[in-house]
N, C-alpha and C positions, 0 to 999 in steps of 0.2 A: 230193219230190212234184212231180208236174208245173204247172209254171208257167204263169202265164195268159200266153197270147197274144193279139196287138192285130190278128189280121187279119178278125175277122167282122166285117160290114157292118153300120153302125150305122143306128139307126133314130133319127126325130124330128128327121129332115133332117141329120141330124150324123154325122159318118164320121170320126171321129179317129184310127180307125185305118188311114187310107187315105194317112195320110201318108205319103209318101217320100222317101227318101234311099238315096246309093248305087248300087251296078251294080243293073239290074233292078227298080228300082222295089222295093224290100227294103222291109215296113213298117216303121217305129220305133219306139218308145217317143212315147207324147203325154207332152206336155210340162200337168203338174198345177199346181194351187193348190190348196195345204193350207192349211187355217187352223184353230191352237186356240182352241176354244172352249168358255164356261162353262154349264153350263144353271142355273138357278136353283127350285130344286123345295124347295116348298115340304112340309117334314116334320109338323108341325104347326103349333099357334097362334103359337107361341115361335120356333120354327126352320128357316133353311132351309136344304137342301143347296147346295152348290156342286159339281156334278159336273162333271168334266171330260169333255171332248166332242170332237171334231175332225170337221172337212168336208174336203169334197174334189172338187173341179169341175176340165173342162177350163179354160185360158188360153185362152180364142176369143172371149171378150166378149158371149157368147151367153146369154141366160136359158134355165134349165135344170128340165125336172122335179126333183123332190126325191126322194130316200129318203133314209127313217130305218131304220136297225139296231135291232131291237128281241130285247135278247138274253134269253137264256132259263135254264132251270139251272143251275146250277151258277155258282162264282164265275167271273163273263166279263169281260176289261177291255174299251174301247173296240176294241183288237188283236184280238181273238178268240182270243188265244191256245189253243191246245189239244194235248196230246202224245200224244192216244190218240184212239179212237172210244169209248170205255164197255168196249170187250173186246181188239182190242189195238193195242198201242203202235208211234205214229209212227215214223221212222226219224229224225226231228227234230220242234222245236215249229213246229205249221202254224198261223201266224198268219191265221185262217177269216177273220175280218171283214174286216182289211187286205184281204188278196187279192182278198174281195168289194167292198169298197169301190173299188177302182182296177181292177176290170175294168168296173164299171158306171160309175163315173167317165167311162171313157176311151168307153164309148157314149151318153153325152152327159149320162147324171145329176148333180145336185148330190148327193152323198153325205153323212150325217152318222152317225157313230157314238158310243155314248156307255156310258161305266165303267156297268155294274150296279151299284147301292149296295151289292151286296152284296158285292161286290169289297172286298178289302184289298191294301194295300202288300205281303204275306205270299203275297197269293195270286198278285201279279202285281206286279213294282215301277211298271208304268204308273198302279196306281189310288192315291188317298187313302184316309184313313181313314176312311169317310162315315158319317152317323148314320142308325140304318134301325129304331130303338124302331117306326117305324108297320111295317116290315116284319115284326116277329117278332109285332106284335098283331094285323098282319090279313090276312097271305100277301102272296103275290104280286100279289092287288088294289092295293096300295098304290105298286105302280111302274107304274099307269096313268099317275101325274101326273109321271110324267118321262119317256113317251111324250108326254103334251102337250106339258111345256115342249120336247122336243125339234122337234118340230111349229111349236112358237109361233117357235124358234128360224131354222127356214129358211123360214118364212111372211115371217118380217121380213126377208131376207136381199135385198139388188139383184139379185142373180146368180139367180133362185128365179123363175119363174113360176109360183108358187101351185097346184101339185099336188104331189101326195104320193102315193109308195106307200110302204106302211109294210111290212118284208122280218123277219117274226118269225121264230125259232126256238124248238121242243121246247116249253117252262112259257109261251115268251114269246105264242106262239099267244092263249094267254087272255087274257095279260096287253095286247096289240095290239087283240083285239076285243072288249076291255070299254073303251076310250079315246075319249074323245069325239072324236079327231082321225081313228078309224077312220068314224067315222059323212060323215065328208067327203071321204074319201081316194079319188082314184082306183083302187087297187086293192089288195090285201092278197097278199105272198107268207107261205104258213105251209109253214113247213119244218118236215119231223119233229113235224107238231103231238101231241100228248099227246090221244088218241081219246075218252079217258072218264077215271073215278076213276085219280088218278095212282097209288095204292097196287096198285088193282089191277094197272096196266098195267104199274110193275113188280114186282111178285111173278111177273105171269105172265113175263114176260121174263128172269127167272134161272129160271125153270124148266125154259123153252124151250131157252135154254144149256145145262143141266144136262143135258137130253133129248141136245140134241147132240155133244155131248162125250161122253156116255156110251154113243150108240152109233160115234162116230169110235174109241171106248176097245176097242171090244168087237171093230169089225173091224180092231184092228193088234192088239189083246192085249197090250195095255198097261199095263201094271200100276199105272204113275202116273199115265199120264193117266186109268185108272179111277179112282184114290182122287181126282184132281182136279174131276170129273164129281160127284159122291160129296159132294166138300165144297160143290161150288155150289147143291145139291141141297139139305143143311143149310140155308147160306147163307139162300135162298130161303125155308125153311122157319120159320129163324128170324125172317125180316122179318117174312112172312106173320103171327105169332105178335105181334109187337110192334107193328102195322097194327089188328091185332084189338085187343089192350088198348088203343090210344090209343082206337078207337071206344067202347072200354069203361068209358072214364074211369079208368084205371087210373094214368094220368101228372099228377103235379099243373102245371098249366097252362103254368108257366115252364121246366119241364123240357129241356133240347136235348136232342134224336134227329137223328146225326148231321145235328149241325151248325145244327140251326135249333127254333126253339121250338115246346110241343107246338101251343101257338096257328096260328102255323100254319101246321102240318103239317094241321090240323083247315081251314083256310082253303083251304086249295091242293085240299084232297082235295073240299070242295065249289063251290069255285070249276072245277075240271077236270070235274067232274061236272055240271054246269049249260051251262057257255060250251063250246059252239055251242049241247048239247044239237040240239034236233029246229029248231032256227032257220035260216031259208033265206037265202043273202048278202042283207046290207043293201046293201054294195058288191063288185064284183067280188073272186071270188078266183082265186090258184093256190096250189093244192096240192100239196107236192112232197114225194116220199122217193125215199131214195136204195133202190137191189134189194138192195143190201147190208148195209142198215140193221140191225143185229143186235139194238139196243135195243128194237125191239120183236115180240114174241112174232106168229105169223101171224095170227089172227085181230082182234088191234090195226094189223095191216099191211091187212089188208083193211078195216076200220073209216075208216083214214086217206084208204084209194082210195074208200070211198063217201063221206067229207066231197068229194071233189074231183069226183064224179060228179054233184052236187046243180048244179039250176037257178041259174045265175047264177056256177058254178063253173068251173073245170079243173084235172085231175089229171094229173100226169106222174111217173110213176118211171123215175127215175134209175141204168137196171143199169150196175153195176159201180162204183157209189160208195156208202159209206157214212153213217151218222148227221148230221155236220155236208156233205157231199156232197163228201168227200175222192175222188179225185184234184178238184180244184174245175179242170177242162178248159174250154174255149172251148165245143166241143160242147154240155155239159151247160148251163153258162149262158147258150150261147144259145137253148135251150127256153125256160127262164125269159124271156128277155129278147124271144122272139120272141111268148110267150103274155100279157105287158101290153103290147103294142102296140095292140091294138085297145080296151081300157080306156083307155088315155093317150089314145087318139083320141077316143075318147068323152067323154072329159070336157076336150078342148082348148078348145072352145069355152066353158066354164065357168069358165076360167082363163088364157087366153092372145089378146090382143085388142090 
């Protein structure tokens, strides 16, 4: 995949990539501070997690905005590891977070990323094996509180001038703006947010596939990739069927459906249904997908561009990258990085004196 490069011009007075070395003023590599870190999230009355976490700032002795990675579906470590878009497969694993984290690093953020509980040693060797009993009883509401503690974590940091933007992905969208640390945060990036009922928006998304495939089948005359077209079709057809009986109580509660309990699957599907809903930013957003994004069907693509067309927002799509905004280019993230500058400026004076 293509590699981040350190020549855009950084914002927030800081230009770390304007270091030089070499014939020609060649930029370099900034020189980082990593630091592991633990968050402390508290599961219930009895217990707390210990999630592993890591940051990531320039060495220039500067107090720095903050972001937090707030990840989203599927099991995500701190890394971001990921091998595919949802449809297909990388040429190697693209480590999404890392890459994002040390390209905003190096334009002047304090970065922090942190293992989703729902991560195992199995899914990724970077996580533990974390307790998530409140995740399987109440969805993804329940990793609000390790958005806070990650919040609480570079609030207290020396290196930290006390804003925050919080950079969700996909499930994490909701899970970012149900956080009491969103209600203070300079700005919110939602990638690939999830538009409405998750059930719906994928059922309709393998069927959109299926549509495609099935007419890419029809003008080469393909006989396998029709029967492949054919089974995504099924596929789809089958979720849509097992969506409807969960609605129907047909699961008794503890049940898993791939991979997670019927609870909830019941929690997510009215949590995604609710969070924004018809709600206008409490604090600035960006909105962003990539043109490429196959995970969702068009009319949930156009849903995401109207979340970002809303007063108080900004939308940008991202052609020629997909779902996580693979190739992750200079280009593309310096939309993002160019569209919270006037948020950060807006709330400097609330935070940095």
């Amino acid at each position: 995949m293509t590699r981040l490069v350190w020549a855009l011009a950084a914002v927030l007075g800081v230009c770390p990539a304007c270091k030089t070395g070499g014939a020609r003023g060649e930029a370099t590599t900034p020189d980082f501070v990593e630091e592991d870190l633990t968050l402390s999230v508290p599961v219930d009355a009895q217990t707390t997690a210990a999630v592993r976490a890591v940051s990531l700032r320039l060495d220039d002795g500067d107090l720095h905005p903050g972001m937090v990675f707030v990840p989203g579906g599927g099991n995500i470590s701190r890394r971001g590891t990921r091998t595919s878009n949802g449809t297909d497969s990388y040429d190697g694993p693209v480590h999404v977070t890392q890459e994002l984290s040390r390209y905003f690093a190096a334009q002047g953020f304090l970065t922090l990323a942190y293992d989703k509980r729902s991560c195992g040693p199995r899914d990724d060797p970077a996580c533990d094996k974390y307790p998530q009993a409140d995740i399987d009883a109440e969805g993804p509401a329940a990793l609000v509180k390790d958005v806070d503690a990650a919040c609480a974590a570079l609030r207290a940091d020396p290196h930290a001038d006390g804003r925050i933007v919080l950079y969700a992905h996909g499930q994490g969208a909701q899970v970012a703006l149900s956080s009491t640390c969103a209600k203070t945060a300079a700005a919110l990036v939602l990638v690939s947010p999830i538009p409405r009922r998750v059930d719906r928006v994928m059922t309709a998304a393998l069927y959109a596939r299926a549509e495609r495939e099935h007419r890419a089948a029809q003008k080469s005359g393909d006989k396998e990739a029709a029967q492949r077209a054919l089974d995504v079709k099924n596929r789809a057809a089958s979720l849509d069927e097992t969506f409807k009986a969960l609605a129907g109580g047909k699961f008794p509660e503890d049940t898993r459906l791939f991979g997670a309990t019927v609870r909830f699957w019941k929690a997510w599907i009215e949590l995604t249904g609710q969070v924004p809903g018809e709600a206008m930013p409490a604090v600035p957003w960006v909105v962003v997908r990539g043109g490429d994004d196959k995970q969702f069907a068009r009319p949930d693509q156009k849903q995401i561009d109207a979340w970002g067309s809303r007063e108080g927002a900004q939308g940008l799509v991202l052609e020629g990258h997909d779902h996580h905004l693979v190739p992750l280019d200079e280009d593309a993230l310096g939309r993002i990085l160019e569209a919270l500058q006037t948020p950060l400026a807006a709330s400097e004076e609330d935070h940095v004196g």
